[in-house]
C-alpha positions in Angstrom: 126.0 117.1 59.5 122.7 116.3 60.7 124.0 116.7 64.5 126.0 120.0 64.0 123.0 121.9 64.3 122.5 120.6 67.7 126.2 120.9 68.7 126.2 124.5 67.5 122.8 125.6 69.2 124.2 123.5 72.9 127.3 125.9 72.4 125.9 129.1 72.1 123.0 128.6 75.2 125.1 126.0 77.4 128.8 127.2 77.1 129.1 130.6 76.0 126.9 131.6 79.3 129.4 130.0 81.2 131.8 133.0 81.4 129.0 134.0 83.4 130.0 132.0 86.7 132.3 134.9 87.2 129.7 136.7 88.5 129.7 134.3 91.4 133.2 136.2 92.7 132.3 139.9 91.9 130.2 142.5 93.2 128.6 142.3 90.0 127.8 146.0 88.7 125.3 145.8 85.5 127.3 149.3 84.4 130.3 147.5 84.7 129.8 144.3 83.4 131.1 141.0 83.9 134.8 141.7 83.4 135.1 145.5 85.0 132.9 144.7 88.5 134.9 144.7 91.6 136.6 140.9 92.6 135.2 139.8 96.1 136.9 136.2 95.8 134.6 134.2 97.9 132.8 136.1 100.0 129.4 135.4 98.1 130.2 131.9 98.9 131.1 132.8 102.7 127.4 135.1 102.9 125.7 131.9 101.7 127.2 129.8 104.3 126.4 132.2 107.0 123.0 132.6 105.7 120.2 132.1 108.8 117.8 130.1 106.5 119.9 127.7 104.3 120.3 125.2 106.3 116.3 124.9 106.1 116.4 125.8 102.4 118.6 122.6 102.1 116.8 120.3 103.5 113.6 121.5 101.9 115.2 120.7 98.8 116.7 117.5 99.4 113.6 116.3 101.1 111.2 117.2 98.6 113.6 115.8 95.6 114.1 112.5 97.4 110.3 112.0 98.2 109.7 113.3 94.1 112.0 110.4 93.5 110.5 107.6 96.0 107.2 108.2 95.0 107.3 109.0 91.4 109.3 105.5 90.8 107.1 103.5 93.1 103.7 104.7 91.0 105.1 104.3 87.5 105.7 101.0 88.1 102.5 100.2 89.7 100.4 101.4 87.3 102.4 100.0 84.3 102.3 96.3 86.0 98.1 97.0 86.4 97.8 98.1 83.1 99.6 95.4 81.6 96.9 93.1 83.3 93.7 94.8 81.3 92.9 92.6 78.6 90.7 95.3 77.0 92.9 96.9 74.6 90.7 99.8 74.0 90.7 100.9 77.8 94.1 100.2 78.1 95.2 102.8 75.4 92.8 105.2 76.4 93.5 105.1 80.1 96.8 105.2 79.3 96.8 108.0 77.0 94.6 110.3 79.5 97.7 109.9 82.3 100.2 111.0 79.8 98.4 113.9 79.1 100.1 116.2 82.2 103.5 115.0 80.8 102.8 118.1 78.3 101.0 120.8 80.5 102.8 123.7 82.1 103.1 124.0 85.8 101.9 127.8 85.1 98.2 126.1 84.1 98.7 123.0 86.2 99.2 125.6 88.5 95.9 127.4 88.3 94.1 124.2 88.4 95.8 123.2 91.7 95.0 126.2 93.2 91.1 126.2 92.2 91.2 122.7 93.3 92.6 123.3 96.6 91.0 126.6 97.3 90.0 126.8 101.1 86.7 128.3 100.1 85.8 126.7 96.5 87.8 123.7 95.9 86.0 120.7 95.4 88.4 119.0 97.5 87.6 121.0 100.6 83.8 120.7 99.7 84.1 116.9 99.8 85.9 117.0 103.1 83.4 119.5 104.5 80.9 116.9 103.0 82.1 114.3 105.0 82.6 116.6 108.4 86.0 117.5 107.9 87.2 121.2 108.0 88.3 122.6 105.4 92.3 122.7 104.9 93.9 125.6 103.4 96.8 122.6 101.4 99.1 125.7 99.8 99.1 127.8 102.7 99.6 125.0 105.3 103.5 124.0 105.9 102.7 120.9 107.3 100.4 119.9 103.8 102.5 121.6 101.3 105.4 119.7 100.6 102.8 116.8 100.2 101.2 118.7 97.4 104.4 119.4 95.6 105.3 115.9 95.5 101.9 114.7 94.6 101.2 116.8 92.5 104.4 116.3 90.2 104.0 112.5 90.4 100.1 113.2 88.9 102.1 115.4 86.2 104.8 112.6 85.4 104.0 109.1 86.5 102.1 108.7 82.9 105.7 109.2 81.3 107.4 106.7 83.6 104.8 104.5 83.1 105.3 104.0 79.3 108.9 103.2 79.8 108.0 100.4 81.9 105.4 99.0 79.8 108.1 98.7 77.0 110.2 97.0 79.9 107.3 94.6 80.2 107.3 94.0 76.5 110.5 92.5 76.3 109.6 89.6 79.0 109.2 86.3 77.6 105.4 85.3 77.8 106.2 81.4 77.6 107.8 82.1 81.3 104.5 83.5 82.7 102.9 80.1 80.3 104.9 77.9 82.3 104.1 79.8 85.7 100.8 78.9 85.1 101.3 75.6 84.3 103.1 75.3 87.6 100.2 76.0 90.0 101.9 80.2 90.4 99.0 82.8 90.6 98.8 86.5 89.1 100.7 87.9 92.6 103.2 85.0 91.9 103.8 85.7 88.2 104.1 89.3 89.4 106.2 88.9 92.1 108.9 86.5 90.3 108.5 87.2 86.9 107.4 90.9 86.0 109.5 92.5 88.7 112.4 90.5 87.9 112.0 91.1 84.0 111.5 94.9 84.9 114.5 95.6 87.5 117.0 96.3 85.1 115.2 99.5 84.0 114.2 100.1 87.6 117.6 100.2 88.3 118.8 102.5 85.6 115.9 104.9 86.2 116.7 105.1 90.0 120.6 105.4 89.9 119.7 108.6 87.2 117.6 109.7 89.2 120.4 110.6 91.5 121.4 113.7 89.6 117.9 115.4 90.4 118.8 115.3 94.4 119.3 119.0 94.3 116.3 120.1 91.6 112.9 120.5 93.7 111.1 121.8 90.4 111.2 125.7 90.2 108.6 126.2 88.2 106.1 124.1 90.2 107.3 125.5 93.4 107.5 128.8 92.1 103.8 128.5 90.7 102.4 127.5 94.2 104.1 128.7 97.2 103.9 131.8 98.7 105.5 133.5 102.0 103.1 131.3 104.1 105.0 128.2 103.3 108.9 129.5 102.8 109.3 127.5 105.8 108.6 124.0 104.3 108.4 125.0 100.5 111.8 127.7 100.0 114.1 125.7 98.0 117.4 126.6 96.4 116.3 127.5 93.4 113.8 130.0 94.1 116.2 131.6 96.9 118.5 132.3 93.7 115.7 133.6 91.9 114.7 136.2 95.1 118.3 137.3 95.3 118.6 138.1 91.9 115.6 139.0 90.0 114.3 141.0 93.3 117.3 141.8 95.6 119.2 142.6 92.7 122.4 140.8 94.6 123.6 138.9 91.1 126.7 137.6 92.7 125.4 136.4 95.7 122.7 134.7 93.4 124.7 133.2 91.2 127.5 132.0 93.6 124.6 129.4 95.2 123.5 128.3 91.4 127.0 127.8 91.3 127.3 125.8 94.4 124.4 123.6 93.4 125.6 122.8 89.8 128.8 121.8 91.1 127.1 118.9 93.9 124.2 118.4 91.1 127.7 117.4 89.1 128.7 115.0 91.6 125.9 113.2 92.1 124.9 113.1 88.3 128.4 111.7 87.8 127.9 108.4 90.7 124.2 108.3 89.5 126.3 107.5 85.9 128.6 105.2 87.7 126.1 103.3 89.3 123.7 102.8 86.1 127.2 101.5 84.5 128.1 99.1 87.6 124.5 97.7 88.3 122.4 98.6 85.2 125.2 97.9 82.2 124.1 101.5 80.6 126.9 103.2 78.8 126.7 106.9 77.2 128.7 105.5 74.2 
């Protein structure tokens, strides 16, 4: 009882819309609706393989997803096993609580911070690098700076959640082992290197191999929040090409044949990032 309420809401906004893939082999006429627009079979699918610019679309996506994956496990763990060295309790939940804070922040403010931030003209990070002789650099305009920016930027937003989960990871290590490290001549690197990493790979693992499913998801809303024409060429991702066809170009089918296409390999790799967890990490749905 207390989980129908759940199942009845993921029904009505998860399957119900599904009748909608349709779309993705019509001509879709709003007049006509789903059922009554003309049947084109696959040519959506054909237009978006002969498409000029998704080839580059593709690889922007995949790029910046696998660098959002690198980076954002590498950091989490860092700062979890630096943390778990403060003594000072009282800096320790407060630091800890002021890098979780992002976590809860829209990309539509985040957003507008970024872009006061990084202004060309205002920012204080282009005032400190004029301070220092550099000239300024305009980071969301610049294709060769802006896919850094997205990635950094979304590890600043998230690394405080990843970092909690590996701080309960460290909780569940035995102190008497890093007791008898001690005792047996091993330094702090030591102790890190053979006995927090070790006691923390399990989750590592299971948070990588999950990870997996996200190899097509870029972040709309962050990319969509900071890019502009300057930077489709290193910041156009599939996601916001499906927004442009069809909330602009009106081309619904077209649109909804690459959400389609993306789904279906997000799918795939969601279903070996499962398989893996199971096979190397022990983690079971059920």
């Amino acid at each position: 009882m207390m989980i129908l309420p759940s199942v009845v809401l993921l029904f009505i906004y998860s399957y119900i819309p599904m009748a909608g893939i349709t779309i993705a082999f019509e001509k879709y006429m709003p007049a006509k609706g789903i059922f009554h627009s003309p049947k084109v079979g696959w040519k959506n699918f054909k237009w978006l393989l002969e498409y000029p610019d998704i080839g580059r679309i593709m690889f922007n996506t995949v790029s910046i997803a696998i660098m959002k994956m690198i980076v954002g496990l590498i950091v989490p763990i860092v700062v979890a096993i630096l943390l778990n060295e403060i003594r000072k309790q009282l800096f320790k939940r407060v630091f800890q609580t002021l890098v979780y804070l992002p976590h809860f922040l829209s990309w539509v403010l985040l957003g507008g911070i970024l872009i006061d931030i990084l202004s060309p003209s205002t920012g204080i990070v282009n005032k400190a690098l004029e301070f220092i002789g550099i000239d300024p650099i305009y980071f969301l305009g610049n294709n060769r700076w802006f896919p850094a920016v997205i990635v950094l930027s979304d590890v600043w937003k998230e690394f405080g959640f990843g970092t909690i989960v590996y701080l309960a990871a460290l909780t569940s290590i035995n102190p008497s082992l890093y007791e008898a490290a001690e005792m047996d001549g091993a330094n702090r690197w030591k102790q890190t290197w053979h006995i927090t990493l070790p006691g923390m790979l399990p989750v590592i693992i299971l948070l990588a191999t999950l990870s997996l499913g996200n190899v097509l998801n870029a972040g709309f809303d962050q990319v969509f929040n900071l890019y502009s024409p300057q930077v489709y060429e290193s910041g156009d991702i599939i996601d916001t090409l499906v927004y442009r066809l069809g909330l602009e170009q009106f081309q619904y089918g077209v649109a909804t044949a690459v959400g389609l296409f993306k789904s279906v390999v997000s799918l795939v790799f969601i279903s070996m990032s499962y398989f893996l967890a199971y096979r190397f990490a022990n983690y079971r749905i059920f």
